[in-house]
N, C-alpha and C positions, 0 to 999 in steps of 0.2 A: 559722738552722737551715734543713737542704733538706730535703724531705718529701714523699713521693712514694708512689704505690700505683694499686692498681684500682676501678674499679666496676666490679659485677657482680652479674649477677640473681641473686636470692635460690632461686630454684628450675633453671634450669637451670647457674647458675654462670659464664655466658659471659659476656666483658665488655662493657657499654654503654657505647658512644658517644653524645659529644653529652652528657654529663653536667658538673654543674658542681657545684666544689665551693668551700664559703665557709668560713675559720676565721674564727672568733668569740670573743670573749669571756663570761665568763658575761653579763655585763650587753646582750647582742646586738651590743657594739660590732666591728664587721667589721676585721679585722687583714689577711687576704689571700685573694684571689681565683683561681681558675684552672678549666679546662676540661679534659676528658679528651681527649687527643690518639691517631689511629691511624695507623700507618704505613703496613698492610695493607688499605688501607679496601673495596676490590673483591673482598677473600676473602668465603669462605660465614660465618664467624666472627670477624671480624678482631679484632685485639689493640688493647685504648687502656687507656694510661697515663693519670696525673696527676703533675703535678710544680710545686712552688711551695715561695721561700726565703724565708718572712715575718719579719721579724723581732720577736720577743719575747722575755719572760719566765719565768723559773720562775713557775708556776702552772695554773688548771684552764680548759680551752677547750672550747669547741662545733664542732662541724665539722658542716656541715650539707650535706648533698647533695640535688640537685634534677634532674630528668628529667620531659621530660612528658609520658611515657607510663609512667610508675612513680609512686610515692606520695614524698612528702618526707620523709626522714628524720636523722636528729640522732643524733650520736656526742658521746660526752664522751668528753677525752683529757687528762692531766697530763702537762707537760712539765717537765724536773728538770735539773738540768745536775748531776748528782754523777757521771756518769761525760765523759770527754772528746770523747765522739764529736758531730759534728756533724749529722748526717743520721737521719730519722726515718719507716722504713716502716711505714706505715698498713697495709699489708697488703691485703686486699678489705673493700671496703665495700658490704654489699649491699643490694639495693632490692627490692620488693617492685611487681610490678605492679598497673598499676588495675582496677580490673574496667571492663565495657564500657559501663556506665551512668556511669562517672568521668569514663571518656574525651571531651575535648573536640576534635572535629570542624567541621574550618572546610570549609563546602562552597564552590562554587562560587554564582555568581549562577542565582536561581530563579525564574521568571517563576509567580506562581499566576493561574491565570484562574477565575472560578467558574461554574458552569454552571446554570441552573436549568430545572427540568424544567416544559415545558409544561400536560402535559396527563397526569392519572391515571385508572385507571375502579376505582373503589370499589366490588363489586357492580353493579348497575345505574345507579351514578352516574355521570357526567363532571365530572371539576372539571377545571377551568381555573384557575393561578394567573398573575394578572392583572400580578405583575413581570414575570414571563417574558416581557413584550413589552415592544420597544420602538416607544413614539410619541412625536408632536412633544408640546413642550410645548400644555397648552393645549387639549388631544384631550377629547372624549367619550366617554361608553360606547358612542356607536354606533361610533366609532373603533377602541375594542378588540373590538368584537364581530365586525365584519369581519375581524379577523387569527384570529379562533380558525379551528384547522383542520377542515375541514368546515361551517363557517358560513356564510351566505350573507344579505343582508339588503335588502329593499327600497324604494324609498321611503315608503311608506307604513307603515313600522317594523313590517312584520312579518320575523320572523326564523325561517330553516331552520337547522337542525342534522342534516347528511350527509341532508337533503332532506326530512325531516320538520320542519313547520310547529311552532313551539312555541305555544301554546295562550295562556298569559299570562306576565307575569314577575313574580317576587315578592322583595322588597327586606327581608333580612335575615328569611327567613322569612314573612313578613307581606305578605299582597293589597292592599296603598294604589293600586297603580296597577294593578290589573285592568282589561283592556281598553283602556289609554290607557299602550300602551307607547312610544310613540312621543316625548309629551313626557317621559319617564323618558330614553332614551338617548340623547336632542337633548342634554339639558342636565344629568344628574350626569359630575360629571370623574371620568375615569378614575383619576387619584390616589387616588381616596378608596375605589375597591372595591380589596379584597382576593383573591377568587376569586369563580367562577362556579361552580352546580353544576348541572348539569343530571338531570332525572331527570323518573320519572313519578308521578304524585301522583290520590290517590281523590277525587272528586267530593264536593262537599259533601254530596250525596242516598246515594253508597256507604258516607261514615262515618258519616251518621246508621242507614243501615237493619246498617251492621257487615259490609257485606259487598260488593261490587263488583257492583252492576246496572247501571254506567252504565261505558263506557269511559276508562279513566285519563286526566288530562290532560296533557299534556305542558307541564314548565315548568323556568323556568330562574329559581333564585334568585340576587341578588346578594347577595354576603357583604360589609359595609363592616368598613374598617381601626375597631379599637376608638376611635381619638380621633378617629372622623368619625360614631358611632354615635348620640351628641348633638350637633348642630349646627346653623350655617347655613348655606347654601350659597346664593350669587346667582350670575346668567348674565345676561350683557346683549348684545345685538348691534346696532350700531346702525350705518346705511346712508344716504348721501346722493350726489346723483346730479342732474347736467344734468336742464332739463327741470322742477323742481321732482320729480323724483325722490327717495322717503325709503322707508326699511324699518327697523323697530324690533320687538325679539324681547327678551321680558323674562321671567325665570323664578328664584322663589323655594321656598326647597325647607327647614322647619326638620321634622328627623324624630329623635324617640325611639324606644325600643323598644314607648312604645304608642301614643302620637298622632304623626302626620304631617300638617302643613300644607302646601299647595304652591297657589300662585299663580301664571299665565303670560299675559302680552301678547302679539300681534301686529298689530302695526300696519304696513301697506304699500300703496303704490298701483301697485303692480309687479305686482301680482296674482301674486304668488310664494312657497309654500307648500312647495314640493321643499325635500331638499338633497342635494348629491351627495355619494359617497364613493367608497373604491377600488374597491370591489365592487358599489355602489347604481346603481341604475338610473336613465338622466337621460332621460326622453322628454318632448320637447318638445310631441309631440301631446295631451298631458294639458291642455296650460294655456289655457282660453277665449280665443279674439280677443278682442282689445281690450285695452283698460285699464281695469283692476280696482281699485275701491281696499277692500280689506278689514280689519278690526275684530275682532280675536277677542279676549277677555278673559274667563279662566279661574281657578277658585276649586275646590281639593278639599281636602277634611277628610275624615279617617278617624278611630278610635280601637279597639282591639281591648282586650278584656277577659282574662282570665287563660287562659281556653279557648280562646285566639288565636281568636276570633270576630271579622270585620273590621265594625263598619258604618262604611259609607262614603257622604257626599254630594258629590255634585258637583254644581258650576254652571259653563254655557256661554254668555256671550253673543256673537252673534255677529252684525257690520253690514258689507254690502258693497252697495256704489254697482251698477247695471246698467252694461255695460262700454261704453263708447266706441269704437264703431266706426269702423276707418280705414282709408280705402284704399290701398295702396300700390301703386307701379307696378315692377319689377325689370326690369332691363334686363341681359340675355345678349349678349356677345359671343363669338362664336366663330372662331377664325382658322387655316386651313389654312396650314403650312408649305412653304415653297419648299424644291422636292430639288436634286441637282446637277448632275441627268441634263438635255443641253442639252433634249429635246426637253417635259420639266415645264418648263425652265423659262420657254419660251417661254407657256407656258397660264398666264392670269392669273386666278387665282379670288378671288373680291369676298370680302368677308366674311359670313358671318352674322347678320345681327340678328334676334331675337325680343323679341316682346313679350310679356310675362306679368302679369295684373291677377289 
């Protein structure tokens, strides 16, 4: 049998190309294949046919048409040999477009980047969230505190924010390390906080009397990631050097939401107590002549009660030798350069030596 016809959309009635049409059996078994063909393809509407000679039987068929930017649809058709003709027009077969939510779209390749936002102000707060920077592995909190913008930080772990001193830092809320910020951003990794918020806070003397007679303090709490809010956290550094040279930095840090323990060594005869950063300041006129050998070993325990009320004890011991005084001699050379001019270079000038004690 030949068999031949249109597709064509169901609402404007124009025929689609690029369509395919399957006879079938009832049982889905496929009998013959073919596509709609257009001769006109570069007109505003062009015409396409289907045509295809499968051979069969009297009996009842599926004819199933497909397009993919139309819905798939299914014709039943009976074919009969009681009269002698060979040829069988289908006529138009119409389709029905998808809606745009149907439609499958193949895009090209998409690069996503993701972006994340520094720094927000909440009212009078500043948070800082703490992904938004990148450090090396391995970094501290005094690491991420020097990238926050407008920050500024010293060696002796006091910290500005756009030039005002912050007063103390408090760790998930909570004063464990009032006044001893220093061992706080030496040794929590930066990993483990989540954001910074900075802000201004009433004196313990303002919230008892209910009313601000003392100047606000300026503080900046750390926020920890939830699976570091119960923990432990070590930091060790350990240093060895010509000379019988050694330096060891030890700090233990286990903190709940009500007790916090923290424990710190320093042991060194380098008499060396700085540390530098990108922003920190390295002045060499801080550090005694001589050679120092110093002994710090520290113990703090806190616990606050429901009314976040901190008490807090600390202990400091601390042992250092009288330094060893040594004299040194430096020796300066200084050497004036020959020019090309004949009459330098007949002038011979000696060098320079100084001496300096």
């Amino acid at each position: 049998m030949k068999m031949y016809g249109r597709v064509v959309d169901s609402f404007t009635n124009l025929a689609i190309v690029d369509s395919k049409i399957t006879l079938m059996t009832l049982d889905s078994t496929v009998v013959d294949t073919c596509s709609t063909q257009a001769w006109n393809r570069n007109a505003i509407h062009p015409e396409a046919y289907f045509f295809m000679t499968p051979k069969v039987s009297e009996g009842k068929y599926i004819i199933k048409v497909e397009n993919p930017k139309y819905e798939t649809t299914y014709y039943n058709h009976e074919i009969s040999f009681k009269t002698r003709t060979t040829v069988i027009d289908l006529k138009d077969l119409t389709l029905k477009r998808k809606r745009m939510e149907d439609v499958e779209h193949n895009l090209g390749e998409v690069v996503v980047k993701s972006t994340k936002i520094k720094m927000i102000n909440k009212g009078d707060t500043i948070v800082f969230n703490a992904e938004a920077f990148n450090l090396p592995e391995g970094s501290m909190l005094d690491a991420l505190i020097r990238q926050l913008p407008g920050a500024t930080m010293n060696s002796n772990g006091e910290i500005f924010i756009n030039g005002r001193k912050l007063d103390y830092l408090t760790l998930n809320g909570k004063d464990f390390f009032k006044g001893n910020n220093k061992q706080l951003v030496e040794n929590l990794p930066n990993y483990t906080v989540k954001d910074l918020k900075v802000f201004e806070k009433s004196t313990e003397k303002s919230q008892a009397m209910g009313i601000d007679v003392e100047k606000k303090d300026y503080v900046m709490d750390i926020q920890l990631k939830k699976q570091y809010e119960k923990n432990f956290i070590g930091n060790a550094d350990i240093v060895g050097g010509t000379n019988s040279r050694y330096a060891l930095k030890l700090f233990g840090l286990y903190f709940t939401p009500r007790i916090q323990v923290s424990t710190f060594a320093n042991i060194n005869n380098v008499n060396e107590d700085r540390k530098p950063g990108e922003k920190g300041d390295w002045d060499p006129t801080k550090l005694p002549k001589g050679q120092v050998t110093r002994k710090t070993i520290g113990l703090n325990f806190a616990n606050s009660n429901e009314k976040n009320t901190v008490n807090n004890i600390y202990r400091q011991v601390f042992h250092g030798s009288a330094p060893i005084i040594s004299h040194t001699r430096q020796l300066n050379l200084s050497w004036v350069p020959l020019t090309t001019t004949l009459h330098d270079a007949l002038t011979i000038v000696p060098p320079r030596i100084l001496f300096m004690n």
